[in-house]
C-alpha positions in Angstrom: 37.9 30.4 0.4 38.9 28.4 3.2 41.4 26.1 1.4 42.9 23.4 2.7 46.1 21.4 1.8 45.3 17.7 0.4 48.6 16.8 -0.1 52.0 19.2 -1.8 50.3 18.7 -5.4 46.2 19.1 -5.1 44.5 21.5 -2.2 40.3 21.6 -2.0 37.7 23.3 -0.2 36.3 22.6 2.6 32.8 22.1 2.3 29.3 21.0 4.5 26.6 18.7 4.3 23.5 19.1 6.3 24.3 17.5 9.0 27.8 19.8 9.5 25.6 22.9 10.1 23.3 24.0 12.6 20.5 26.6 12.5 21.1 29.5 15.7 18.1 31.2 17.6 17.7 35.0 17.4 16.4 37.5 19.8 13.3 37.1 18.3 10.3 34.5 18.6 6.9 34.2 17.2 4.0 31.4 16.8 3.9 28.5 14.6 0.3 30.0 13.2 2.2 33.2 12.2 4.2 31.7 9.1 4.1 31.2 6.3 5.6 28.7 3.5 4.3 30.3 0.8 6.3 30.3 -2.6 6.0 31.0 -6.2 7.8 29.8 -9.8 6.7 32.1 -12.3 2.7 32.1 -12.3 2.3 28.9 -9.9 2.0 29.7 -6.4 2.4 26.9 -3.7 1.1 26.8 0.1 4.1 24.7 0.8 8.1 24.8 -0.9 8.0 20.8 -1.6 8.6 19.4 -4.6 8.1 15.6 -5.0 11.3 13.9 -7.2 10.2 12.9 -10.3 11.3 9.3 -9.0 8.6 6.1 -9.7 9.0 5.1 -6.0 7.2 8.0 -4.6 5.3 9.8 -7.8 2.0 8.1 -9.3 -0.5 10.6 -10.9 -2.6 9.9 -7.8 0.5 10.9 -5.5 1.2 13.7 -7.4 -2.6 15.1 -7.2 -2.8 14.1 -3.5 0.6 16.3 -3.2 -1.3 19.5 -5.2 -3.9 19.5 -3.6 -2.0 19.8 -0.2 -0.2 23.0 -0.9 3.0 20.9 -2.8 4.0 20.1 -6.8 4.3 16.6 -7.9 6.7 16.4 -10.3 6.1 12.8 -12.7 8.5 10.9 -14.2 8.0 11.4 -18.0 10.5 8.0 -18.7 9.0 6.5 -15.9 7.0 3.2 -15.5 3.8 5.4 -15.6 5.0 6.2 -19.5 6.0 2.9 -20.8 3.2 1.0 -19.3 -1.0 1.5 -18.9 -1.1 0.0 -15.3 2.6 -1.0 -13.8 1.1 -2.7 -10.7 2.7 -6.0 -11.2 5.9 -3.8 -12.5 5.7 -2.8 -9.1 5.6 -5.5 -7.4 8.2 -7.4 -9.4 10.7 -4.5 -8.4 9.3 -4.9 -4.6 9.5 -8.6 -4.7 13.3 -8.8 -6.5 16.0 -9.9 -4.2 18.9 -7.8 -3.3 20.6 -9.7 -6.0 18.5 -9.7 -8.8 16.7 -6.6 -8.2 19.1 -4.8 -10.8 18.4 -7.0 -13.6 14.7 -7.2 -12.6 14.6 -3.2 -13.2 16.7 -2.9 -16.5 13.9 -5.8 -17.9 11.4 -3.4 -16.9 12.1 -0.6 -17.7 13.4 -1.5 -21.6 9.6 -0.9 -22.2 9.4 1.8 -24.8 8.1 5.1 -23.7 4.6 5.4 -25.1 4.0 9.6 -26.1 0.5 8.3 -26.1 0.8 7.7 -22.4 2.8 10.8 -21.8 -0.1 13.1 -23.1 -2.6 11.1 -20.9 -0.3 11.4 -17.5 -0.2 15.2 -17.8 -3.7 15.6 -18.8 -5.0 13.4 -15.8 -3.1 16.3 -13.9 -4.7 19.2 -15.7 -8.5 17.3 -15.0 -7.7 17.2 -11.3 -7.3 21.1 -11.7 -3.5 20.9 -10.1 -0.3 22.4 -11.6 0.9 19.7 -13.9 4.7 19.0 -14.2 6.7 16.4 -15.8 10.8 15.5 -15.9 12.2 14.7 -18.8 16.5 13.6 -18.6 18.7 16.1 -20.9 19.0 12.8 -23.4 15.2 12.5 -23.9 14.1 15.8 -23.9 14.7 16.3 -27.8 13.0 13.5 -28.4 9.9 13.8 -25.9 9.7 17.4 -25.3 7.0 18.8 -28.0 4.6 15.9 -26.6 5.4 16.9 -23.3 4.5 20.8 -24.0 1.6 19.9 -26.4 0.0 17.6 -23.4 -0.1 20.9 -21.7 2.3 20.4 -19.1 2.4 23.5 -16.7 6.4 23.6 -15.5 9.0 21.1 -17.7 11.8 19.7 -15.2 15.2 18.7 -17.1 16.8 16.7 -14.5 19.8 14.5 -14.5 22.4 13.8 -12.0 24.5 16.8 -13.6 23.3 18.8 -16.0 25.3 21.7 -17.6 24.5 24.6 -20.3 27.7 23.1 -22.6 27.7 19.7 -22.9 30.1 19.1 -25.9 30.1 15.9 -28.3 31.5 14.3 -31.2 28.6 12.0 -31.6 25.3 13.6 -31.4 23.9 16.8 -31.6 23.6 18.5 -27.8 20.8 19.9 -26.3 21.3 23.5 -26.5 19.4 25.0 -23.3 19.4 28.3 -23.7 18.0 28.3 -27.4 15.4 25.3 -26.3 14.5 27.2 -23.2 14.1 30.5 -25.1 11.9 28.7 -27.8 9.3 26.9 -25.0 6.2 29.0 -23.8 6.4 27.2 -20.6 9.0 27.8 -17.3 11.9 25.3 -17.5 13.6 24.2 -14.3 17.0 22.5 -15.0 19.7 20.5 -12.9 21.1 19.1 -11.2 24.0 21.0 -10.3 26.4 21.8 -7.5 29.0 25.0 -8.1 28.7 28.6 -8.4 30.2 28.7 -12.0 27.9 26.1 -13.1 24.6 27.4 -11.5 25.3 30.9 -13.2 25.8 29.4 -16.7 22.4 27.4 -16.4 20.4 30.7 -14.9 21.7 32.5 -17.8 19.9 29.7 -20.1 16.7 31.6 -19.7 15.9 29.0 -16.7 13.4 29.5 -14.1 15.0 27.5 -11.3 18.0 25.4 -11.0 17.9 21.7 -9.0 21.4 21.6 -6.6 21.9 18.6 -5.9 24.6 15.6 -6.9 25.0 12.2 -5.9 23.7 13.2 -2.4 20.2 11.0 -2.2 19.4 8.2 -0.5 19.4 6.0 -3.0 22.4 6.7 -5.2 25.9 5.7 -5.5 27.1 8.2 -7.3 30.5 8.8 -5.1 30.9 5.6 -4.7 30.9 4.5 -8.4 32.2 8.2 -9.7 34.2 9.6 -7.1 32.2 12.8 -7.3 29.9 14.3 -4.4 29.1 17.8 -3.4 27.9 18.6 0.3 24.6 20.0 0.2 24.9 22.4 2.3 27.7 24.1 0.5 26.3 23.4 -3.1 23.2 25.5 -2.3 24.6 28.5 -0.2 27.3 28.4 -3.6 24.0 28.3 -6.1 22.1 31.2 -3.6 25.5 33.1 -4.5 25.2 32.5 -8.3 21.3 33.7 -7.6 22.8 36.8 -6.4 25.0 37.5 -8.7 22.7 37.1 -11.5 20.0 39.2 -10.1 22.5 42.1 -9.9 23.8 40.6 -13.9 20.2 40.8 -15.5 18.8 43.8 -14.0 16.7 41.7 -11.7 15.5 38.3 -12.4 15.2 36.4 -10.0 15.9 32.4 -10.8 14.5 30.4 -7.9 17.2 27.7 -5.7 15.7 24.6 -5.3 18.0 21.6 -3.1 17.1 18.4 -4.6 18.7 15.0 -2.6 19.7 14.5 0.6 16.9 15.6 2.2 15.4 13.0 4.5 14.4 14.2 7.4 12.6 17.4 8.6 15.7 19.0 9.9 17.4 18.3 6.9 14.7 20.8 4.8 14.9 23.7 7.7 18.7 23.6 6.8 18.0 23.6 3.1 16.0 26.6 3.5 18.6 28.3 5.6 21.7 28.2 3.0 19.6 29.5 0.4 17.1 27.5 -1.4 13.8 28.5 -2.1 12.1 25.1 -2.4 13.0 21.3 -1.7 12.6 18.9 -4.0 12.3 15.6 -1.7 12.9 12.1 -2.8 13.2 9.4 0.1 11.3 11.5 2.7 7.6 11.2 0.4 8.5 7.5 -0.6 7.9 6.5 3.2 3.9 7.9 2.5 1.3 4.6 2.7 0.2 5.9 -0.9 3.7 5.7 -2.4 4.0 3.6 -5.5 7.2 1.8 -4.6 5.9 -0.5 -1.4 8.0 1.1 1.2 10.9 0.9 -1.3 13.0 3.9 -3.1 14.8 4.0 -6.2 15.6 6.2 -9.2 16.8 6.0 -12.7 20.5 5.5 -11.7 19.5 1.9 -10.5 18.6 0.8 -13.9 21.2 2.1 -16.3 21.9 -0.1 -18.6 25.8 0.0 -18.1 26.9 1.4 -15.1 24.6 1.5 -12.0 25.0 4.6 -9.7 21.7 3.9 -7.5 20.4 0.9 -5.8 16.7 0.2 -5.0 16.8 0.8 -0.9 14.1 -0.1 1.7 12.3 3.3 3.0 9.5 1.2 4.8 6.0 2.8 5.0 5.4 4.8 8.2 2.2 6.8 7.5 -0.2 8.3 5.1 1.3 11.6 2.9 -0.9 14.3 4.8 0.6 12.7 8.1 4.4 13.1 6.7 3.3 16.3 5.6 1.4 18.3 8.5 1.5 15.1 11.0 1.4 14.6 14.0 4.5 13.2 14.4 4.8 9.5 15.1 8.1 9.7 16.4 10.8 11.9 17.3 12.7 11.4 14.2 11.6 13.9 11.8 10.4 11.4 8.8 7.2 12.9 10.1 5.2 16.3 9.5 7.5 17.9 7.9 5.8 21.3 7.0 5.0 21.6 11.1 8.7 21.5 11.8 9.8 24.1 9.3 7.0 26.5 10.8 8.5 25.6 14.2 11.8 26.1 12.8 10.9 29.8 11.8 8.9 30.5 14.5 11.3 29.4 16.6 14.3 31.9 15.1 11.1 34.4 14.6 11.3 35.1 10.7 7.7 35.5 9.0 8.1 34.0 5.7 10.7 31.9 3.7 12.5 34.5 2.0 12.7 35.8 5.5 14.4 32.7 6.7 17.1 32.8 4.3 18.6 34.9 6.4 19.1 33.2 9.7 22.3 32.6 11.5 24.0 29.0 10.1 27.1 27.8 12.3 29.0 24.7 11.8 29.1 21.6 13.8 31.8 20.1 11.7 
């Protein structure tokens, strides 16, 4: 552990984001053509390893169709505007339309709505009709109360997400949800996080999960260090959860419970890196929010920008730079890799000559740090 003194009474680790590491070239090259980004969770397979955040600024059930039927997964919102309201157009444009200083307010009116299970069941069904994988993200305080609507809707993979989210969360006011027992119990995969340590990405794999989200505080649009203190560079959090991958492997006799980085991943370079610590798929936020087709009118925002009592997000300006299948397989618009995103990961492996993503893993990482 490369340790480092903070001061004669506390010493940390020294840790990387993205943008502190650098992919190396091997002796090895091959064509773009040649690769592939093929992945699979548990019976699903994908043509390409992004996920879309289960954020309302980026993920309509027309988004997350347009995203299946590209190669990707769409993950929805389940306590989302798309489940507390039939059409949330003008919700939409309220949120678009807020000043900087109101905006805040404008969102915790909005989304006060009650979640309708009525609209949850028709959400994931309009999935299943459009014949693509349908998933759904439920937070580790709703899922006991949404979760058999969610399942009985037919959803195909059930995301827990939260900013942290840990196999023992203890309370003296309500009963936890106990993940290993509710994981156990479901007949569908589970993909749980977020999280950003070895110790707690083992605990949640031995849950019974099928993937773990790393990721914490690190998106575009949250404050999370700023209002918590607490931040994990990404680049460390997933080559510590690949670890913890490992290591269970070897524990269970070999299952294999898929890395997926979730924040921070903005631009094309940003996903190559990803892929190169460890992760098997990216689960991208701000990066899909840019797409014309985008809910949230060239803004992005998630759930931390409306809590109720302590706002750890803000509602940020993305801007609208092209349609989805142009941020996905381009051409590029610019040199700045918000654009085809898929086409520079092929480069990316092509370029250090690895075949296939597992493959990749593997590359050389230095730091620039």
């Amino acid at each position: 552990m490369n340790e480092i003194e903070i001061g004669r009474n506390k010493r940390g680790r020294r840790s990387y984001s993205f943008d502190d590491v650098a992919v190396v070239p091997s002796r090895r090259t091959r064509d773009p053509e040649d690769v592939s980004t093929d992945w699979q969770v548990d019976a699903y397979r994908f043509d390409i390893p992004i996920f879309a955040a289960p954020m309302d600024s980026l993920m309509s059930p027309e988004t997350a169709i347009q995203l299946g039927e590209a190669g990707g997964l769409g993950v929805l919102d389940l306590e989302g505007l798309w489940t507390r309201y039939e059409d949330p157009s003008a919700q939409f444009d309220m949120v678009a339309g807020a000043s900087d200083d109101e905006v805040v307010q404008v969102m915790r009116d909005i989304y006060a709505e009650p979640i309708k299970p009525e609209l949850i069941r028709d959400r994931i069904q309009q999935l299943r009709d459009a014949g693509v994988t349908a998933a759904g993200s439920l937070s580790p305080q709703r899922t006991q109360e949404h979760w058999k609507t969610v399942v009985d809707a037919g959803v195909d993979l059930f995301f827990i997400r939260g900013t942290t989210v840990s196999a023992e969360h203890v309370s003296t006011g309500r009963e936890p949800l106990n993940l290993k027992r509710f994981i156990y119990e479901l007949d569908v995969p589970v993909i749980v996080g977020g999280c950003a340590t070895y110790t707690a990405a083992l605990h949640l794999m031995r849950t019974g999960a099928a993937g773990v989200l790393v990721g914490f505080g690190g998106g575009a649009s949250q404050t999370t260090q700023e209002t918590l203190g607490i931040s994990v560079p990404l680049a460390s959090a997933v080559a510590d959860v690949a670890a913890a991958r490992r290591d269970y492997m070897d524990e269970s006799g070999g299952r294999y419970v898929h890395v997926i980085a979730d924040g921070g991943l903005g631009r094309s370079g940003d996903l190559v890196k990803a892929i190169a610590c460890g992760a098997d798929g990216l689960m991208v936020g701000a990066a899909l929010a840019r797409a014309e087709e985008a809910p949230g009118r060239g803004h992005h925002w998630g759930s931390e920008a409306h809590h109720p009592t302590l706002t750890r997000g803000h509602r940020v300006e993305v801007s609208t730079v092209a349609p989805l299948e142009q941020i996905l397989f381009g051409p590029s618009i610019a040199a700045d890799g918000r654009t085809n995103l898929v086409g520079a990961l092929r480069h990316a492996m092509a370029t250090t000559g690895y075949l296939d993503l597992k493959e990749f893993q593997r590359v050389e990482v230095v730091t620039t740090a």
